[in-house]
N, C-alpha and C positions, 0 to 999 in steps of 0.2 A: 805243551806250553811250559816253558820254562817258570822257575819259582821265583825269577826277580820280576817278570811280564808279568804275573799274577799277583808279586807285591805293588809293583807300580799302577795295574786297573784297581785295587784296590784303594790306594791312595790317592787314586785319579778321583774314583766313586766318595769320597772321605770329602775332599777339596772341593767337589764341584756340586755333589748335592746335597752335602751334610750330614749326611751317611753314620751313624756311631756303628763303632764295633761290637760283634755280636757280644752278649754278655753286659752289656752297659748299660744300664738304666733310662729308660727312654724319659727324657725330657721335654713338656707341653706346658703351654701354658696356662696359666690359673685359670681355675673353672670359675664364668662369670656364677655367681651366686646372688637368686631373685629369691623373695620370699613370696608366699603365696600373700595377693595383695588382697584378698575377699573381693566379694562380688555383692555390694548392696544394693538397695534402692536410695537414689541421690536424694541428699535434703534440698529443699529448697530453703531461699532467705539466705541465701548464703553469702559473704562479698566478694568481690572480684581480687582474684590475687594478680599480681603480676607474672605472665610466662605465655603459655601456649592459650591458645582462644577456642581446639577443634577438641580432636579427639584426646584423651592424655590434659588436659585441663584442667585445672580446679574446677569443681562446677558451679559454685560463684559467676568465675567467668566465663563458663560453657552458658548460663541461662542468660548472661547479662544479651545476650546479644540474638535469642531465639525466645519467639515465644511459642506461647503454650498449644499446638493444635486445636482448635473448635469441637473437630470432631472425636477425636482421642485425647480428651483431656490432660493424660497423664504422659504422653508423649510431645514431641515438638514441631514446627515446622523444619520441614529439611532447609530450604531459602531456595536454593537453585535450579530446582523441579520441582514438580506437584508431589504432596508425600507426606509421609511423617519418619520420624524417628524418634527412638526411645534407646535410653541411657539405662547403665546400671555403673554404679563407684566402687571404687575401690576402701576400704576401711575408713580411710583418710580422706575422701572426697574427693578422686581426681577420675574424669571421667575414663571409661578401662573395658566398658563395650558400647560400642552405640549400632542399634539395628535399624537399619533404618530400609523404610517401606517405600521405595515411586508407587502413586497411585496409579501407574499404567505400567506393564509391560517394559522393559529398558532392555535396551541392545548393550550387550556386553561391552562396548568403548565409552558408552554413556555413564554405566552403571562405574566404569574406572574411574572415569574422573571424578564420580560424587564422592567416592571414597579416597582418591590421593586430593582431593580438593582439602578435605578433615585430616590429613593427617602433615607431619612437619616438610618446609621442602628442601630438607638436606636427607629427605629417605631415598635409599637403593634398594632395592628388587634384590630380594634372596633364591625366589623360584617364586614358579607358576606353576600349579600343576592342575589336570585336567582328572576329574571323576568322575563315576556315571553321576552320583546324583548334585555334583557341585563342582563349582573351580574352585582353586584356595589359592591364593598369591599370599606371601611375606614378603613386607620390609622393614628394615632397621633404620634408624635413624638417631646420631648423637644427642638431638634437640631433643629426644623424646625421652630417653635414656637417662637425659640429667635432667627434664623435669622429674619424672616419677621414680628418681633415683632406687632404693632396695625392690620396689614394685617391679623395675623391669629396668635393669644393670643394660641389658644388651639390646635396648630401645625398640624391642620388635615388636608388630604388630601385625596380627592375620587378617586379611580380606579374602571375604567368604563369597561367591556369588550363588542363590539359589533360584531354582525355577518353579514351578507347580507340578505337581504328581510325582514328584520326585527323582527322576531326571531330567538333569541340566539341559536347558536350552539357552546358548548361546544369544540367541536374539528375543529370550523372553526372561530378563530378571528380574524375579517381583520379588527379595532380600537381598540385603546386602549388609553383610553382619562387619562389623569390626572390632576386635579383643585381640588380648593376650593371651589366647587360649595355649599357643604349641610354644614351644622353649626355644631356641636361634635356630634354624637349619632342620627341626623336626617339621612332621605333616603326618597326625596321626589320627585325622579325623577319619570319622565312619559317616558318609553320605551318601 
Protein backbone atom coordinates (compact mmCIF):
# COMPACT_ATOMS: atom_id res chain seq x y z
CA UNK A 1 0.00 0.00 0.00
CA UNK A 2 1.19 3.09 -0.94
CA UNK A 3 2.27 6.09 1.59
CA UNK A 4 -0.36 8.59 0.28
CA UNK A 5 -3.53 5.46 0.50
CA UNK A 6 -2.20 5.27 4.01
CA UNK A 7 -2.14 8.98 4.54
CA UNK A 8 -5.47 9.43 3.09
CA UNK A 9 -7.26 6.19 5.55
CA UNK A 10 -5.66 8.04 7.99
CA UNK A 11 -7.33 11.13 7.52
CA UNK A 12 -10.35 9.24 6.52
CA UNK A 13 -10.04 7.72 10.34
CA UNK A 14 -9.26 11.57 11.71
CA UNK A 15 -12.61 13.17 9.88
CA UNK A 16 -14.98 10.52 10.51
CA UNK A 17 -14.42 9.23 13.84
CA UNK A 18 -12.40 11.81 15.62
CA UNK A 19 -9.61 9.89 15.89
CA UNK A 20 -6.30 12.16 17.54
CA UNK A 21 -3.10 11.35 16.49
CA UNK A 22 -0.99 9.09 18.24
CA UNK A 23 0.91 11.13 20.79
CA UNK A 24 -1.77 13.77 21.64
CA UNK A 25 -3.39 14.11 24.59
CA UNK A 26 -6.61 12.43 24.88
CA UNK A 27 -9.30 14.65 25.54
CA UNK A 28 -12.75 13.72 27.88
CA UNK A 29 -14.94 15.28 29.47
CA UNK A 30 -15.04 16.63 32.89
CA UNK A 31 -15.59 14.11 35.54
CA UNK A 32 -19.02 14.71 37.02
CA UNK A 33 -18.00 15.27 40.75
CA UNK A 34 -20.56 14.05 43.73
CA UNK A 35 -19.59 14.24 47.11
CA UNK A 36 -20.42 11.74 49.54
CA UNK A 37 -23.97 12.82 50.70
CA UNK A 38 -23.98 10.69 54.33
CA UNK A 39 -26.62 8.26 54.95
CA UNK A 40 -28.78 9.30 58.11
CA UNK A 41 -31.71 8.70 59.87
CA UNK A 42 -34.51 11.26 58.40
CA UNK A 43 -35.84 13.96 60.98
CA UNK A 44 -39.10 14.23 61.21
CA UNK A 45 -41.25 17.63 61.68
CA UNK A 46 -39.80 18.78 58.81
CA UNK A 47 -41.59 21.30 56.07
CA UNK A 48 -42.43 20.56 52.85
CA UNK A 49 -40.01 22.20 50.29
CA UNK A 50 -40.85 22.68 46.83
CA UNK A 51 -39.43 19.83 44.13
CA UNK A 52 -39.64 16.14 43.95
CA UNK A 53 -42.35 14.22 46.20
CA UNK A 54 -40.57 10.34 45.94
CA UNK A 55 -37.32 9.24 46.11
CA UNK A 56 -34.39 12.27 46.06
CA UNK A 57 -36.99 14.56 48.05
CA UNK A 58 -36.78 16.68 50.92
CA UNK A 59 -38.28 14.65 53.56
CA UNK A 60 -40.49 17.26 54.63
CA UNK A 61 -42.03 16.50 51.55
CA UNK A 62 -41.27 12.71 51.28
CA UNK A 63 -43.56 12.37 54.92
CA UNK A 64 -46.07 15.16 53.92
CA UNK A 65 -47.89 12.67 51.95
CA UNK A 66 -47.14 8.96 53.66
CA UNK A 67 -47.80 8.12 56.77
CA UNK A 68 -46.25 6.34 59.45
CA UNK A 69 -46.71 2.26 59.19
CA UNK A 70 -48.84 0.81 62.33
CA UNK A 71 -46.96 -2.01 62.41
CA UNK A 72 -43.27 -0.72 61.85
CA UNK A 73 -43.51 2.34 63.45
CA UNK A 74 -40.45 3.93 62.15
CA UNK A 75 -41.08 3.07 58.65
CA UNK A 76 -43.92 3.95 56.16
CA UNK A 77 -46.69 2.96 54.04
CA UNK A 78 -45.61 2.04 50.57
CA UNK A 79 -49.47 3.47 49.06
CA UNK A 80 -49.74 1.21 46.13
CA UNK A 81 -49.37 -2.40 47.58
CA UNK A 82 -49.34 -3.80 50.81
CA UNK A 83 -45.86 -3.04 52.46
CA UNK A 84 -43.76 -0.79 54.27
CA UNK A 85 -40.68 1.23 53.52
CA UNK A 86 -38.11 2.80 55.31
CA UNK A 87 -35.91 5.83 54.33
CA UNK A 88 -32.55 6.99 55.46
CA UNK A 89 -31.17 11.11 54.17
CA UNK A 90 -28.84 12.29 53.07
CA UNK A 91 -26.81 15.23 55.62
CA UNK A 92 -29.11 17.70 54.41
CA UNK A 93 -32.40 15.84 54.45
CA UNK A 94 -33.25 14.62 51.10
CA UNK A 95 -34.38 11.32 50.81
CA UNK A 96 -31.15 9.18 49.23
CA UNK A 97 -32.35 5.31 50.10
CA UNK A 98 -35.67 4.02 50.56
CA UNK A 99 -36.09 0.08 51.19
CA UNK A 100 -38.99 -0.73 50.79
CA UNK A 101 -40.78 -4.10 52.01
CA UNK A 102 -44.38 -5.69 49.85
CA UNK A 103 -45.78 -7.73 52.52
CA UNK A 104 -46.12 -10.48 49.89
CA UNK A 105 -43.90 -11.95 47.50
CA UNK A 106 -43.76 -9.56 44.12
CA UNK A 107 -43.05 -10.66 40.60
CA UNK A 108 -40.30 -8.78 39.31
CA UNK A 109 -42.56 -6.31 36.72
CA UNK A 110 -44.51 -5.47 39.87
CA UNK A 111 -41.65 -4.95 42.03
CA UNK A 112 -40.49 -2.32 38.72
CA UNK A 113 -43.02 -0.27 38.71
CA UNK A 114 -43.07 0.32 42.75
CA UNK A 115 -39.67 1.62 42.32
CA UNK A 116 -39.83 3.78 38.80
CA UNK A 117 -43.27 4.83 40.32
CA UNK A 118 -40.66 6.78 43.31
CA UNK A 119 -38.27 7.84 41.25
CA UNK A 120 -38.46 11.22 38.61
CA UNK A 121 -40.21 10.41 35.00
CA UNK A 122 -37.61 11.95 32.78
CA UNK A 123 -35.22 8.66 34.20
CA UNK A 124 -33.51 6.40 31.51
CA UNK A 125 -32.29 2.95 32.13
CA UNK A 126 -28.45 2.67 32.31
CA UNK A 127 -28.30 -1.35 32.44
CA UNK A 128 -29.91 -4.03 34.11
CA UNK A 129 -28.04 -6.48 35.27
CA UNK A 130 -28.70 -9.99 36.48
CA UNK A 131 -27.03 -11.83 39.85
CA UNK A 132 -27.13 -14.95 41.54
CA UNK A 133 -28.19 -13.28 44.50
CA UNK A 134 -30.04 -9.97 43.15
CA UNK A 135 -30.92 -7.82 39.81
CA UNK A 136 -29.65 -4.17 40.13
CA UNK A 137 -30.91 -1.73 37.34
CA UNK A 138 -29.75 2.10 37.15
CA UNK A 139 -31.22 5.14 36.09
CA UNK A 140 -30.32 8.63 35.62
CA UNK A 141 -32.46 11.26 35.58
CA UNK A 142 -31.90 15.45 35.05
CA UNK A 143 -34.79 16.04 37.66
CA UNK A 144 -33.01 14.10 40.16
CA UNK A 145 -29.57 15.51 39.48
CA UNK A 146 -30.73 19.09 39.95
CA UNK A 147 -32.76 18.47 42.83
CA UNK A 148 -29.94 16.82 44.96
CA UNK A 149 -27.56 18.83 43.14
CA UNK A 150 -23.36 17.97 44.74
CA UNK A 151 -25.24 14.77 46.39
CA UNK A 152 -25.66 13.26 43.04
CA UNK A 153 -24.31 15.67 39.86
CA UNK A 154 -25.25 12.64 37.49
CA UNK A 155 -28.94 12.04 38.92
CA UNK A 156 -28.44 8.33 39.30
CA UNK A 157 -30.15 6.00 41.19
CA UNK A 158 -29.73 2.03 41.78
CA UNK A 159 -32.71 -0.36 42.07
CA UNK A 160 -31.89 -3.23 43.84
CA UNK A 161 -34.40 -6.26 43.68
CA UNK A 162 -33.86 -9.20 46.36
CA UNK A 163 -35.43 -12.44 47.03
CA UNK A 164 -35.22 -14.83 50.32
CA UNK A 165 -32.15 -17.22 50.94
CA UNK A 166 -30.32 -15.35 48.96
CA UNK A 167 -30.81 -16.13 45.43
CA UNK A 168 -32.77 -14.03 43.26
CA UNK A 169 -35.98 -15.15 42.35
CA UNK A 170 -37.59 -13.45 39.63
CA UNK A 171 -41.18 -14.09 40.65
CA UNK A 172 -40.47 -13.61 44.44
CA UNK A 173 -39.21 -10.09 45.46
CA UNK A 174 -39.56 -9.42 49.09
CA UNK A 175 -36.70 -5.87 48.83
CA UNK A 176 -36.52 -3.59 46.84
CA UNK A 177 -33.83 -1.05 47.86
CA UNK A 178 -33.26 2.19 46.16
CA UNK A 179 -29.98 4.64 46.73
CA UNK A 180 -27.16 5.97 45.41
CA UNK A 181 -24.96 3.42 46.12
CA UNK A 182 -22.81 2.90 42.50
CA UNK A 183 -21.29 6.07 40.81
CA UNK A 184 -22.86 6.57 36.70
CA UNK A 185 -22.20 3.33 34.69
CA UNK A 186 -20.74 1.27 37.80
CA UNK A 187 -22.40 -2.08 39.49
CA UNK A 188 -20.20 -3.12 42.16
CA UNK A 189 -22.33 -4.74 44.45
CA UNK A 190 -21.67 -8.08 46.05
CA UNK A 191 -25.04 -10.17 46.17
Amino acid sequence: MGHAVRLLIVAMCFAMFGCTPPGTPATTPAAVTTRDPGDVACPDGKPARAGLANFGAYIGTWQESRPHDRTVSEDYVIGMIPGHVGVRCSDDGFVIHEEINPMFESPAGQALRVALTDIPQDSEKVYDHLHAGCRVFQYTSQTLARQLRADDNDGRVDIVFESEAGAYNSGAVRVILLDLYDRLGADTRDC
